[in-house]
VEXDREN-2710 file (C-alpha; in Angstrom, 1 decimal):
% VEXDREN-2710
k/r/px/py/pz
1/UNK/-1.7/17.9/-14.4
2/UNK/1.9/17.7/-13.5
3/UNK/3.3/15.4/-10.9
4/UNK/2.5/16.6/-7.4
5/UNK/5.4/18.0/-5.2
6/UNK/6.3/15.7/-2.7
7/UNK/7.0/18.0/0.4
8/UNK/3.8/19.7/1.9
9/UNK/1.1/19.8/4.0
10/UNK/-1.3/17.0/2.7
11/UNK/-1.1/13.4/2.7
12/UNK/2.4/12.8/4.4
13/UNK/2.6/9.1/6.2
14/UNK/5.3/9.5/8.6
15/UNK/8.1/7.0/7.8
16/UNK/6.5/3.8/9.2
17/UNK/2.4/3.1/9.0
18/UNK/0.2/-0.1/8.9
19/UNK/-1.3/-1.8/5.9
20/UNK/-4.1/-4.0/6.7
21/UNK/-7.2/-5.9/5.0
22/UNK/-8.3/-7.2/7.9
23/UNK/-10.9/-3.5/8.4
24/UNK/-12.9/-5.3/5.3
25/UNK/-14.9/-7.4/7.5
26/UNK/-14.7/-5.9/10.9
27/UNK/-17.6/-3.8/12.4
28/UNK/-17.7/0.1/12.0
29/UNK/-17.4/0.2/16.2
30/UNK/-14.5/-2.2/15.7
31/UNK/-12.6/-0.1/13.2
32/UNK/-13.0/2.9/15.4
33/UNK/-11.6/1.5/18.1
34/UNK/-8.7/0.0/16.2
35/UNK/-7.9/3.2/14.5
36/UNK/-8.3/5.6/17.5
37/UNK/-5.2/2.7/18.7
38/UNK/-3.2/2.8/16.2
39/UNK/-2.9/6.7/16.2
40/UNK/-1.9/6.9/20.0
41/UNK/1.0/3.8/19.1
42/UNK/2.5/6.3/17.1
43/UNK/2.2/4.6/13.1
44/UNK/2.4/7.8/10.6
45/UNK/-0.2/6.2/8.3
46/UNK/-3.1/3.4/8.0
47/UNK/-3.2/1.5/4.6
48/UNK/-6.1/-0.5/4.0
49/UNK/-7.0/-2.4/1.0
50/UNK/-10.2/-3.0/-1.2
51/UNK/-11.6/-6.0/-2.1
52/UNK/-15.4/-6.3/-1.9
53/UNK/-15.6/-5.5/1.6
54/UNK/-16.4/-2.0/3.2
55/UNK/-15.9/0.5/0.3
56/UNK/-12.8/2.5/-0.4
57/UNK/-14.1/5.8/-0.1
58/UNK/-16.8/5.0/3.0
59/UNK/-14.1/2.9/4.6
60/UNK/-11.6/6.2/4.6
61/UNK/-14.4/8.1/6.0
62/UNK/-14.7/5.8/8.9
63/UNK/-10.9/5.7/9.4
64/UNK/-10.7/9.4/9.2
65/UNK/-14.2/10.8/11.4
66/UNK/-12.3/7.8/14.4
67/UNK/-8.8/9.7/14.5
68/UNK/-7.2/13.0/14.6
69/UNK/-3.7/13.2/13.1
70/UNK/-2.7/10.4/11.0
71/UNK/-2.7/9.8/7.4
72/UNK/-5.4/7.4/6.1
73/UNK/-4.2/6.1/3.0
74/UNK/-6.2/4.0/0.3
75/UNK/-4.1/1.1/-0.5
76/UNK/-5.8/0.7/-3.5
77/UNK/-9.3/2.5/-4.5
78/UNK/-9.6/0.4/-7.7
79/UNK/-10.5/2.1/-10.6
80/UNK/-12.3/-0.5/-11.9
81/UNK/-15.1/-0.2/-8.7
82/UNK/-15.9/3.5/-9.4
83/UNK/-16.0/5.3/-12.5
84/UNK/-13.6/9.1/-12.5
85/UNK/-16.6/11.2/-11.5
86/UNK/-17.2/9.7/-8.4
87/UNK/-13.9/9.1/-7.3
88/UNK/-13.0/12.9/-8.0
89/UNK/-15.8/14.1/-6.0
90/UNK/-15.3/11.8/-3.1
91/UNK/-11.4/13.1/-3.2
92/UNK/-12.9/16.1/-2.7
93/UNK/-15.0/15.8/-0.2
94/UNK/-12.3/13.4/2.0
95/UNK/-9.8/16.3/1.2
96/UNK/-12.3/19.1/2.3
97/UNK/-13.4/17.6/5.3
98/UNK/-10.5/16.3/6.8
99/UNK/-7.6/18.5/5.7
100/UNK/-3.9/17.0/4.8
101/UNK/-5.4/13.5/6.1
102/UNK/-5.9/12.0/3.3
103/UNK/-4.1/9.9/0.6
104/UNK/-5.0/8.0/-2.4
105/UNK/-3.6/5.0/-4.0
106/UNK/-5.0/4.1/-7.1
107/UNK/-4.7/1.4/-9.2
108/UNK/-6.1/-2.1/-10.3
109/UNK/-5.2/-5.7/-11.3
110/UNK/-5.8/-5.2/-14.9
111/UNK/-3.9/-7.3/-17.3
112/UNK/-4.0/-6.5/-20.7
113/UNK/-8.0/-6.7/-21.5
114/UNK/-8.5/-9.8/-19.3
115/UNK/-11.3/-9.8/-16.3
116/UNK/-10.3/-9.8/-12.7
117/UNK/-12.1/-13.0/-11.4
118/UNK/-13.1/-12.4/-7.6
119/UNK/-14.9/-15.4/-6.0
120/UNK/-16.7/-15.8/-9.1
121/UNK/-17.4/-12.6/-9.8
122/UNK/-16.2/-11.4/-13.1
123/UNK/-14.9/-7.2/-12.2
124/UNK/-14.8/-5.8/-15.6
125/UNK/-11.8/-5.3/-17.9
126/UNK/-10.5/-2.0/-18.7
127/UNK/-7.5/-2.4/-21.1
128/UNK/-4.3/-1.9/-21.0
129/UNK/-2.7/-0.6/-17.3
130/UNK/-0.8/2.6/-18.3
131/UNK/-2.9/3.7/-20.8
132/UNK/-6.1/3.2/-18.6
133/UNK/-4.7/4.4/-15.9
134/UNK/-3.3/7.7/-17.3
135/UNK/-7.0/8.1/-19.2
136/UNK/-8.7/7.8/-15.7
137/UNK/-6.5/10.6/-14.2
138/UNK/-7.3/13.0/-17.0
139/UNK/-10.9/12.4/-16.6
140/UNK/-10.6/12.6/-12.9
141/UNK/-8.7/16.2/-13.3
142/UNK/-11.6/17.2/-15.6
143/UNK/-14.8/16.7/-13.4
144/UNK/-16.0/20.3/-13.0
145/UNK/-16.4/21.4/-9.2
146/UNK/-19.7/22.0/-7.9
147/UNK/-18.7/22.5/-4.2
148/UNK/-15.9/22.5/-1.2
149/UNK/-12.7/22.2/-3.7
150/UNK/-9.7/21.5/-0.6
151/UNK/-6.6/23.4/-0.5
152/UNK/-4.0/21.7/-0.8
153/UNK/-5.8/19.0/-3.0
154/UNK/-5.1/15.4/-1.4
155/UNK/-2.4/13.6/-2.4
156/UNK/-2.3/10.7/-4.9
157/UNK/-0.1/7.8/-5.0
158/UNK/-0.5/4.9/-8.5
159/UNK/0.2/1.3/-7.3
160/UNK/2.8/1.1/-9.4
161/UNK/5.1/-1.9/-10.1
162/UNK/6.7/-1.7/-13.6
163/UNK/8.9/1.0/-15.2
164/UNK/5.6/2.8/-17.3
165/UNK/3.7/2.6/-14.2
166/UNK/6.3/4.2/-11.9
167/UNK/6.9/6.9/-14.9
168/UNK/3.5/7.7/-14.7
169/UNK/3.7/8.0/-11.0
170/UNK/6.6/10.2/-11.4
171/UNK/4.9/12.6/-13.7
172/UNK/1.2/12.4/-12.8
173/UNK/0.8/11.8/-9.1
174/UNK/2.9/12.3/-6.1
175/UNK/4.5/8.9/-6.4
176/UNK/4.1/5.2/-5.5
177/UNK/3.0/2.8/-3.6
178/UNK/4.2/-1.1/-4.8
179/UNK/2.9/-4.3/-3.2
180/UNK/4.2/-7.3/-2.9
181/UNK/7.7/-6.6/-3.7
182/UNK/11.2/-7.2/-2.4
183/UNK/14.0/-4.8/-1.7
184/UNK/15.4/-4.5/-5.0
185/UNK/12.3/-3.6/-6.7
186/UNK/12.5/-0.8/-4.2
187/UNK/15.7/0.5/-5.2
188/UNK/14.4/0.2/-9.0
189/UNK/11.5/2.4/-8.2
190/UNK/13.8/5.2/-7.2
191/UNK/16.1/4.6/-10.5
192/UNK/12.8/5.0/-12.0
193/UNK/11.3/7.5/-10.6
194/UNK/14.0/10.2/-9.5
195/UNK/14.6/11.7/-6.3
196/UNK/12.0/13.8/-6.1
197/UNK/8.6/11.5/-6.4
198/UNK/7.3/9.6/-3.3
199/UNK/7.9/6.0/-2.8
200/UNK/6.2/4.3/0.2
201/UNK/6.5/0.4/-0.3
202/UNK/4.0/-2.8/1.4
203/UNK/6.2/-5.1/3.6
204/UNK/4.4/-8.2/4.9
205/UNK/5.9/-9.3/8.1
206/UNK/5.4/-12.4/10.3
207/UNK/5.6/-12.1/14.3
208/UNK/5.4/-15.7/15.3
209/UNK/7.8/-17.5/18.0
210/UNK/7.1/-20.9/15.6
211/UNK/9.5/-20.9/12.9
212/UNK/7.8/-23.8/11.2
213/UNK/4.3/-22.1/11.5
214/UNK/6.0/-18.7/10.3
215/UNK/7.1/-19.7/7.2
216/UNK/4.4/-21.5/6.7
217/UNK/2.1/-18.6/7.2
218/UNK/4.6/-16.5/4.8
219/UNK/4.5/-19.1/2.1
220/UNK/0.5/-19.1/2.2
221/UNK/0.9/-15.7/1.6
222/UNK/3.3/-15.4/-0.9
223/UNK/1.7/-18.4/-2.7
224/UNK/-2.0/-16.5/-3.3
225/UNK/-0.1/-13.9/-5.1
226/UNK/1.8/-16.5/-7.4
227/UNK/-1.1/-18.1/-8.4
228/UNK/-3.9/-15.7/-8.7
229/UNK/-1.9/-12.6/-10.1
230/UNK/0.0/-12.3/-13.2
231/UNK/0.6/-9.2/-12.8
232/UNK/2.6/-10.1/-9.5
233/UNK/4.6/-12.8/-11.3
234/UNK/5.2/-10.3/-14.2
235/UNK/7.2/-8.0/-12.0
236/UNK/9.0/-10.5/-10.1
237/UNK/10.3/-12.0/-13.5
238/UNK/11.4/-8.7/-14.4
239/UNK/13.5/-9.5/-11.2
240/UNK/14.9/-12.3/-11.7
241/UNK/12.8/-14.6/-10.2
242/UNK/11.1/-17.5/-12.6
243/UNK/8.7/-20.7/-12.8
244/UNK/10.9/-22.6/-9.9
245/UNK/10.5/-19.6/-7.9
246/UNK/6.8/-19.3/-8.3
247/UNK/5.6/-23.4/-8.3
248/UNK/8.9/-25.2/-7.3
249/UNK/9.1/-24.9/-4.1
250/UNK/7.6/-27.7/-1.2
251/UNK/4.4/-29.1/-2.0
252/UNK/4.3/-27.3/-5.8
253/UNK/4.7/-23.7/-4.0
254/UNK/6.8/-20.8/-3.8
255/UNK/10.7/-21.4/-3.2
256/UNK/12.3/-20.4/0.0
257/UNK/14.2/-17.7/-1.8
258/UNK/11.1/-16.4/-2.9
259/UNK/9.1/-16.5/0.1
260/UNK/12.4/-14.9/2.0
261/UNK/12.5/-12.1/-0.2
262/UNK/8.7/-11.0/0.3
263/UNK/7.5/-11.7/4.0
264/UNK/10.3/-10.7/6.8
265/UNK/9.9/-12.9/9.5
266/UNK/11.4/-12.4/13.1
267/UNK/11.8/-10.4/15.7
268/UNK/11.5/-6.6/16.0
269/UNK/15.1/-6.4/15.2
270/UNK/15.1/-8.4/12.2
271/UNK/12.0/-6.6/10.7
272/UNK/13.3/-3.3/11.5
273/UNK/16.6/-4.3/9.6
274/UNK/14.4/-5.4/6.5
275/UNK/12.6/-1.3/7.2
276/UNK/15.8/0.2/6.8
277/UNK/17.0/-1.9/3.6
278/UNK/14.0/-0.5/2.1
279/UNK/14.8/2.8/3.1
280/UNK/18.1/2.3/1.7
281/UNK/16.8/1.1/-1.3
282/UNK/15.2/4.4/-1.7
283/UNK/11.9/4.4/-0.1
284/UNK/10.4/7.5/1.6
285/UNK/7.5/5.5/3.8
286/UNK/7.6/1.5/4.8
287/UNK/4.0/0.3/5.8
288/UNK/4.2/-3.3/7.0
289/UNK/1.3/-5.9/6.9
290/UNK/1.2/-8.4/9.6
291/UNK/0.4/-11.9/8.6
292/UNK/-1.5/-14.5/10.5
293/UNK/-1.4/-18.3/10.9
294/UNK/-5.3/-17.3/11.1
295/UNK/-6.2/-15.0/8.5
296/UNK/-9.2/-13.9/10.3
297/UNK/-7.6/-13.6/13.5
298/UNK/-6.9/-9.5/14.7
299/UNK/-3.2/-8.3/14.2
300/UNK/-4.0/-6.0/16.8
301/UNK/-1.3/-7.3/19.4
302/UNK/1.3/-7.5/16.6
303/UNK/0.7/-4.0/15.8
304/UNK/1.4/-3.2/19.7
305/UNK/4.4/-5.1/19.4
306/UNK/5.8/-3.7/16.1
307/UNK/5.0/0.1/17.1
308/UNK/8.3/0.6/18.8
309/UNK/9.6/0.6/14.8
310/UNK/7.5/3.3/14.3
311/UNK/8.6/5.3/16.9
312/UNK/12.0/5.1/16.8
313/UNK/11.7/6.3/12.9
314/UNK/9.7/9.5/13.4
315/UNK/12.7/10.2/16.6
316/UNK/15.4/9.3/13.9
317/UNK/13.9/11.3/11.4
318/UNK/13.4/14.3/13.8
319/UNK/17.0/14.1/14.8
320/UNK/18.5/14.0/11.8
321/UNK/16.4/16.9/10.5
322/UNK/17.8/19.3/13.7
323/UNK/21.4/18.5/13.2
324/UNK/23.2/21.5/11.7
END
């Protein structure tokens, strides 16, 4: 299967969405609700994540049946919960029933042959990243159809973060979607990658009118990544950032410089200025993930607060599509 065009009628996120974990553990009535919101504020896309919450693929369904326009984007289905036959079929059935709505991200932390370790749980190892994941798109191309097939077929995005990885984005699915990564990785996925593949980058932002609590929110953040993923630190080396970056910063945790290049924190203005550097940099789509001093608390006021940012990039983008 050759790379998927990036212009059409399925799939496209707008130029500014959400990206949230926080649907994991909320109530179906609650994600309704929430989703039905976000729509009217005017976000092109929702991102969710996947961890061992609400499932990818019923979690879509829920995000998709409670809205009417917007892109619902998997950010990631991980290939290592579901084998190819059952994610084809549920692409399917997603693309079929709710036409040019849907987009998938896949991916999955695998490094090398190693286990993912999730609260004790060991999720199992499947090999080496591009290699894997190129195997699981063939299979996925090869399931036989045995009802609705959707035309256009949905989108597909890889989370993609190193130069094989964004390759195989580039040539097998309609682009990327990176996480946990600062502006110049951005600008190094569209070296990568070419003009022509789709490149819609996480940004983890902090609206917080305590500076102190702020970065300390951003550091927490940026400090589960450092120590839990490898692959995270992998790419971040590639870089230029290194050990001091990653453990020597206050307390034994990330630097400042670190921390500064991963979470925006600020007003409106100043995360909108970190939005644009990105699409500078390259990118097609920005979706931004509000941080909490509480973790469990509901970004739901911050999304009301960022959505001006969302609408003023679909009017920009309009604007500059009508001028002669």
């Amino acid at each position: 299967m050759m790379a998927q065009e990036k212009q059409g009628s399925s799939g496209k996120p707008g130029r500014v969405g959400i990206w949230t974990f926080a649907f994991e553990g909320w109530p179906a009535a609650r994600v309704r609700e929430a989703a039905a919101e976000i729509e009217e504020l005017g976000y092109g896309a929702i991102w969710f994540g996947e961890a061992f919450g609400r499932d990818s693929v019923g979690q879509a369904w829920l995000l998709l049946s409670a809205t009417r326009r917007i892109t619902v984007a998997a950010g990631i289905a991980n290939i290592a919960f579901r084998n190819p036959i059952a994610m084809a079929t549920a692409e399917r059935a997603l693309g079929e029933a709710f036409p040019g709505r849907y987009l998938l991200g896949l991916g999955g932390h695998r490094v090398d042959d190693r286990p993912m370790q999730v609260d004790g749980y060991a999720v199992p190892a499947m090999g080496r990243p591009v290699a894997t994941m190129r195997a699981y798109l063939d299979a996925m191309d090869a399931v036989p159809a045995h009802g609705p097939v959707p035309d256009p077929a949905p989108r597909r995005v890889l989370a993609a973060l190193g130069p094989r990885m964004l390759e195989l984005a580039a040539e097998r699915a309609w682009g990327a979607h990176p996480y946990f990564v600062p502006v110049e990785h951005t600008a190094r996925a569209r070296r990568i990658m070419g003009p022509d593949a789709f490149l819609g980058v996480e940004q983890a932002v902090v609206l917080d009118g305590d500076p102190d609590r702020a970065r300390m929110t951003a550091r927490a953040h940026v400090a589960g990544y450092t120590d839990l993923a490898p692959h995270q630190r992998a790419n971040l080396e590639r870089l230029g950032f290194g050990e001091d970056d990653f453990f020597g910063g206050p307390g034994g945790g990330p630097s400042d410089r670190l921390v500064d290049a991963i979470v925006v924190r600020g007003d409106l203005e100043a995360i909108d200025k970190r939005v644009q550097e990105h699409f500078a940099a390259g990118a097609d789509h920005v979706c931004l993930q509000v941080l909490t001093a509480d973790p469990a608390a509901s970004p739901m006021e911050q999304w009301r607060e960022l959505a001006p940012l969302a609408a003023d990039r679909s009017r920009k983008k309009a604007a500059a599509s009508s001028t002669p």
